[in-house]
C-alpha positions in Angstrom: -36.1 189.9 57.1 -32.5 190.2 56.3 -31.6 190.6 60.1 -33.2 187.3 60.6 -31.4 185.4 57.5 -27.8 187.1 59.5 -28.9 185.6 62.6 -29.6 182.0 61.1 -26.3 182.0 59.5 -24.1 183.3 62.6 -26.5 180.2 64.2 -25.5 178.1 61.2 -21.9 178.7 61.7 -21.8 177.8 65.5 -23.3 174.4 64.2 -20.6 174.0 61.7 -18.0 175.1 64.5 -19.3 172.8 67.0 -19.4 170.2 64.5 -15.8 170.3 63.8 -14.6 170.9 67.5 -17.2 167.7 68.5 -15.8 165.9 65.1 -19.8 165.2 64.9 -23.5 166.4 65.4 -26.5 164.7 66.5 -29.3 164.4 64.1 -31.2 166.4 67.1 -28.8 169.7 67.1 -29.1 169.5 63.3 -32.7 169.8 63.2 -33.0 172.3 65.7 -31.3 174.7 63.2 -33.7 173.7 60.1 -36.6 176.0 59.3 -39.7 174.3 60.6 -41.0 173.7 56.8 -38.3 172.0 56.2 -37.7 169.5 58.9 -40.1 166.7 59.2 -41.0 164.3 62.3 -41.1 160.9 61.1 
């Protein structure tokens, strides 16, 4: 479990990093990093 929340927030942290270098992120590479309970279709 704890090896999965490390790897979510190295993941989370190449978001933020991309974000900054891009100066944006799509609503698409954001949701591809939520948790599936969380992120909702419509």
């Amino acid at each position: 479990m704890e090896n999965k929340n490390t790897e979510q927030q190295s993941q989370l942290k190449l978001l933020i990093a991309r974000g900054k270098e891009q100066g944006y992120l799509t609503y698409a590479e954001v949701n591809d990093h939520l948790p599936n309970d969380i992120v909702d279709p419509e």
